[in-house]
N, C-alpha and C positions, 0 to 999 in steps of 0.2 A: 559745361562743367569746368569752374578752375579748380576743383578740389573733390576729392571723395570723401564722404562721410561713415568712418568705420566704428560701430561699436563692436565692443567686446564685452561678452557677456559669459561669466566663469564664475562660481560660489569663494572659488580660491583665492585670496587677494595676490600670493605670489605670483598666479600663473594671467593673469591680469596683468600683473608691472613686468613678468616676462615678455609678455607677448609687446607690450604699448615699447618696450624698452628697443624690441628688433623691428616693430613697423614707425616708430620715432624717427628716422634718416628721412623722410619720403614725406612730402607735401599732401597729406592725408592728416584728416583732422579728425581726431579721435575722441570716445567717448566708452566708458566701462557701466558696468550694470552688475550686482552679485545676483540677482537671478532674474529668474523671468518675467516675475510682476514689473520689478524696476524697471527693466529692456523695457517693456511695451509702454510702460509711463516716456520712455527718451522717445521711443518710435513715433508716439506720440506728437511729442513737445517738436521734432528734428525732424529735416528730411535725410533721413538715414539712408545709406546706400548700401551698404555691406554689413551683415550680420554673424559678426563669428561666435558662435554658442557654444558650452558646453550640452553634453547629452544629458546627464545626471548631476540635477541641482535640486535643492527644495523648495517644496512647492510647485512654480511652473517648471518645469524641465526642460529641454532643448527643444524639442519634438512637440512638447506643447504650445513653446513659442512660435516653430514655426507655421504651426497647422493655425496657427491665430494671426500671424502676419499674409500668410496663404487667405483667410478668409474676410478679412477686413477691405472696407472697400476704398478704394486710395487709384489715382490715376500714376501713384509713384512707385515702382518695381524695385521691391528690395530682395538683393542678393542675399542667397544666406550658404554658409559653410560650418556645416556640423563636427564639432571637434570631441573625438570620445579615444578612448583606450579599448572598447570595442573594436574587434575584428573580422567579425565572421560575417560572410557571405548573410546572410539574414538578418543583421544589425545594419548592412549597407543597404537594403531591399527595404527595410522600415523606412530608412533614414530618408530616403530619395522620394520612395511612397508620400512621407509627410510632407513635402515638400522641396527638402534641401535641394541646392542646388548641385553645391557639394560636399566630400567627406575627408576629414583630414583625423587620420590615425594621432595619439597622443605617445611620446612626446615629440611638441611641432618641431619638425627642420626648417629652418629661416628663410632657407634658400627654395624650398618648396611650397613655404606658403605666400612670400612674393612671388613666385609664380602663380601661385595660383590668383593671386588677388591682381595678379598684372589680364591675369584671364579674365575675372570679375570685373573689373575697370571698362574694359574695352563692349565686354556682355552690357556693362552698362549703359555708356557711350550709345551704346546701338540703339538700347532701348531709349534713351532720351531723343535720340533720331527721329525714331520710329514713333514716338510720342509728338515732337512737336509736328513732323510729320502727316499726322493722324489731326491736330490740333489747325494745323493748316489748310488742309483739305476740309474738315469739318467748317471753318470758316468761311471757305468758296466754295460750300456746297450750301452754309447759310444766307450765304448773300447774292447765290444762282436762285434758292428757293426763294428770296428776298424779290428778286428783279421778276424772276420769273409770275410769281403771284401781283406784282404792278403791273409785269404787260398784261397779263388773262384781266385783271381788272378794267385796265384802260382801254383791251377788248372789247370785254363788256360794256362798256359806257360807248365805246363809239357802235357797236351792236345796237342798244337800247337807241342810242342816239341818231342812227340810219334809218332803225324801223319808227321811230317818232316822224319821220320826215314822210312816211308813204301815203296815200288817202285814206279815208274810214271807207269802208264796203257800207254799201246803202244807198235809198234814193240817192242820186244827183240834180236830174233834174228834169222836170215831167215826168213822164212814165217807164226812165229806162233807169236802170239798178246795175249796180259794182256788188262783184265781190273776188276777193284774189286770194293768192297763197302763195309765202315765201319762206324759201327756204334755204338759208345758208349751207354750204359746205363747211365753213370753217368758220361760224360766229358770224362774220361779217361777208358784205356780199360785193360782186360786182355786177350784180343785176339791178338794178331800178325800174320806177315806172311810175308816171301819175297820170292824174284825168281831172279833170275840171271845166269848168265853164268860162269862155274864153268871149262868148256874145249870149244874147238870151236865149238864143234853140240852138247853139253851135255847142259840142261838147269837144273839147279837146284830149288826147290819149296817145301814150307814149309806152314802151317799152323799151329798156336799154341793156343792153349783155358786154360788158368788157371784157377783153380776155383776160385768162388769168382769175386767180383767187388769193383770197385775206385780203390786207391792208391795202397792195397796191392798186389793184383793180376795185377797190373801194372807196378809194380814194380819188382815183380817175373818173371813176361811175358819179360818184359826186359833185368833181366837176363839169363835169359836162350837163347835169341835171341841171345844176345851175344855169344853165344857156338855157334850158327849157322852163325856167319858172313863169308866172304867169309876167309878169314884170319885164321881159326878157323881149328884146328890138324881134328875134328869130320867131317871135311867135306871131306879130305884127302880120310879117308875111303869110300865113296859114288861111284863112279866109281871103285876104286875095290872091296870090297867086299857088295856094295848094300844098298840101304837105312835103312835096318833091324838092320846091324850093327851100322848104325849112333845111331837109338833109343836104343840099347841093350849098348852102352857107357853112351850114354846122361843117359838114365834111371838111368844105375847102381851109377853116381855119385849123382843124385840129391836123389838118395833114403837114401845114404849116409851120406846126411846132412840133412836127413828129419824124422828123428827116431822117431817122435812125430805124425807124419800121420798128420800135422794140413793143407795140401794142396794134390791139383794134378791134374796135369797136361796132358787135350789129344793132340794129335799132327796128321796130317797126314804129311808123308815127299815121297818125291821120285825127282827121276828124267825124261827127256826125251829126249831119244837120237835122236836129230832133222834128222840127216842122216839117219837112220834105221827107225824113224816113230813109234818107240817104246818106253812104258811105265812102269817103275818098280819103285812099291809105295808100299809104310807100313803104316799101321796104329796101333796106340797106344791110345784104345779107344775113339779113333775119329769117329763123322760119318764118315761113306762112301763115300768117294769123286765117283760123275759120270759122267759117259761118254758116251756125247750124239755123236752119227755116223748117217751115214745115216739107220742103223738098225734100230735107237730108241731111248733111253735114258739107259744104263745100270748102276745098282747098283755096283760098286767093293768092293761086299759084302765076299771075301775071307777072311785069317786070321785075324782076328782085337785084338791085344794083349791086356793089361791088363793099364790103364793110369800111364803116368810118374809118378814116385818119391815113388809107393804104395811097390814094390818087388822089393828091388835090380838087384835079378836074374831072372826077366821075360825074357821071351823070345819073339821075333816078327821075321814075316815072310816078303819075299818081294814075292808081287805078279805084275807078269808080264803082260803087255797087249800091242794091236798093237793100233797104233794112226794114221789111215788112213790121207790122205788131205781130209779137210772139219771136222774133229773131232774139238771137245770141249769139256776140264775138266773141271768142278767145283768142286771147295771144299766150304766147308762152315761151320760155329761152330754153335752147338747147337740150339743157340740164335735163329738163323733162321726158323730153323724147330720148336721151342719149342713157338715161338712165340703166344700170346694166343690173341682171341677177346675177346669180353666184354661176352662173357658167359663162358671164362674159358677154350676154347679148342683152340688145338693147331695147330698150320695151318699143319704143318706133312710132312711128305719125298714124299707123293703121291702127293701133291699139289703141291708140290719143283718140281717133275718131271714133273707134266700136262705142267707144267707152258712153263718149256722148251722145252717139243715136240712140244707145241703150236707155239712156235716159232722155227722151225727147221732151216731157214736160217738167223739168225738175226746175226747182229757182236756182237763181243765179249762185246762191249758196252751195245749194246741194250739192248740183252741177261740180263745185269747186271741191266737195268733201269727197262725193262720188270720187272723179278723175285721182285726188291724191291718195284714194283709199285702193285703186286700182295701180298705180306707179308701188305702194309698198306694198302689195301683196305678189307682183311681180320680182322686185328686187331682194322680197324676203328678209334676210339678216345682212345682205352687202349694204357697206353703207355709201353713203351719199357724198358725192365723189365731184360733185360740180353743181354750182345754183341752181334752183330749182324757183322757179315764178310764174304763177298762173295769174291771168287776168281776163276776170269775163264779165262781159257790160250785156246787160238785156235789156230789149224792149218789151215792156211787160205790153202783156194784153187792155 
């Protein structure tokens, strides 16, 4: 504010040019109204800041005015001081009721109504504070809901854009069948996993868990996937020398560029050789992928190495196994097993297995619907606290 904007509003014209006559010294910029209609026509046209009224005028009256500047809607706060010859305790209880701010007895003291207007000034002040205030905040809370609504978008696009990257469940190839299930923690994942065909009866499968959740560990999961696409020197080595050596490559370079220990990553990887009916997997601190047969459900609880990117020079084994017709693998990350209910425990590998002896003959589908219908009837209403990915390849009958 360089200036305050005061009308006066009085039926009287003397008492008009009285009043403009003692607030004249003072860098306030005035403006008069003989009654109430006129007032509200300047309140109008002006940003008015102070409103000195009389009580009793024709037509709109004081108290009319105010209860109409009170009700109008305006982000601009006008002061008003009701001036009457009025004195009784219930003429000041009206006055304040309707609005005033304040009440000045008639006839004015000079000296008390620059004070009071030095009051109104500074009440104003505040309010203009308190308004740009409010105007500034609402700015940077526009342009928080502005950014915020571009990340959730961009979110969402690299979400869409992750789950675009995973296989279709379905034949692969001969007689064995995919189907999986993923499930983000927070939109985006740092769990991966593909399966493809790498030779004519050679099927290839991966599973990948970064630690961490959102963008970084999804971003990491991505790179690294990248080392595993079909196109990729790492996969080269898989048929001859065994999935062991894919992880004892992969390891050695991300440890490479990981000097700081700030991640790390489990993996199960192998393949299976569709004509033989055979299975040779590694695992680099991953759970156990299992293999449900007509025996059972079995753990491939043999060597489990040490997780990607921690020891350059670990080492991993490949362990072999036969994949009758009618077998079924799973693999799954963490998420699954670590999955907790609302008291804090974990639904666990023994529950992961009831699950699926329970269903001994179900498709690879069900299998996948079964297991995730069993994970959220355990966890109930807690939610979902870490990646969740199931992947089960069968050999049909």
């Amino acid at each position: 504010y360089l200036t305050m904007n005061i009308l006066i509003v009085d039926d009287a014209a003397d008492i008009r040019a009285f009043l403009k006559g003692i607030l004249s010294g003072k860098s306030w910029t005035l403006y008069e109204a003989s009654d109430g209609c006129s007032a509200r026509n300047l309140i109008e046209q002006h940003d008015i800041d102070i409103v000195l009224t009389d009580w009793m005028m024709p037509g709109m009256n004081g108290i009319d005015l105010i209860q109409w500047i009170r009700g109008r809607h305006s982000d601009r706060y006008v002061y008003t001081i009701l001036l009457t010859s009025r004195d009784h305790e219930s003429d000041l209880i009206e006055g304040l009721s309707a609005g005033a701010d304040d009440f000045l007895n008639k006839p004015v003291n000079a000296t008390v109504l620059h004070a009071r207007l030095d009051v109104a000034e500074r009440i104003q002040r505040i309010q203009q504070d308190l308004l740009n205030q409010q105007q500034t905040l609402m700015k940077s809370k526009n342009f928080l809901e502005t950014a915020y609504q571009s990340v959730k978008n961009d979110l969402a696009d690299a979400a869409r854009l992750q789950r675009s990257s995973l296989p279709q469940s379905g034949t692969t190839m001969n007689a064995l069948r995919t189907a999986w299930r993923y499930r983000p923690a927070t939109g985006i994942s740092g769990d991966h996993f593909d399966v493809y065909a790498i030779e004519e009866n050679t099927l290839f499968f991966y599973l990948l868990d970064v630690s961490g959740h959102g963008v970084t560990a999804a971003l990491r999961s991505a790179a690294i996937s990248q080392l595993l696409r079909p196109a990729s020197n790492f996969i080269h080595l898989t048929r001859s020398t065994g999935p062991a050596a894919v992880l004892e490559r992969l390891n050695h370079d991300l440890a490479q560029g990981n000097t700081d220990v700030d991640y790390m990553a489990t993996i199960v990887l192998g393949f299976i050789d569709v004509k033989n009916r055979t299975l040779k997997i590694a695992h680099a601190g991953h759970p156990p992928a299992l293999l449900a047969t007509h025996d059972g459900v079995k753990e491939m609880s043999g060597h489990i190495g040490l997780p990607l990117s921690i020891d350059a020079n670990a080492s991993y084994e490949d362990n072999f196994y036969a994949m009758p017709v009618g077998s079924t693998l799973i693999l799954h990350s963490d998420g699954v097993t670590d999955c907790e209910n609302d008291t804090g425990k974990h639904f666990g590998s023994m529950a992961l297995k009831k699950t699926i002896e329970n269903h001994p003959h179900s498709s690879a589908d069900a299998l996948v619907d079964r297991i995730e219908s069993s994970i959220d009837s355990w966890r109930g209403e807690s939610a979902i606290t870490d990646d969740q990915t199931l992947l089960v390849i069968q050999s049909a009958n």
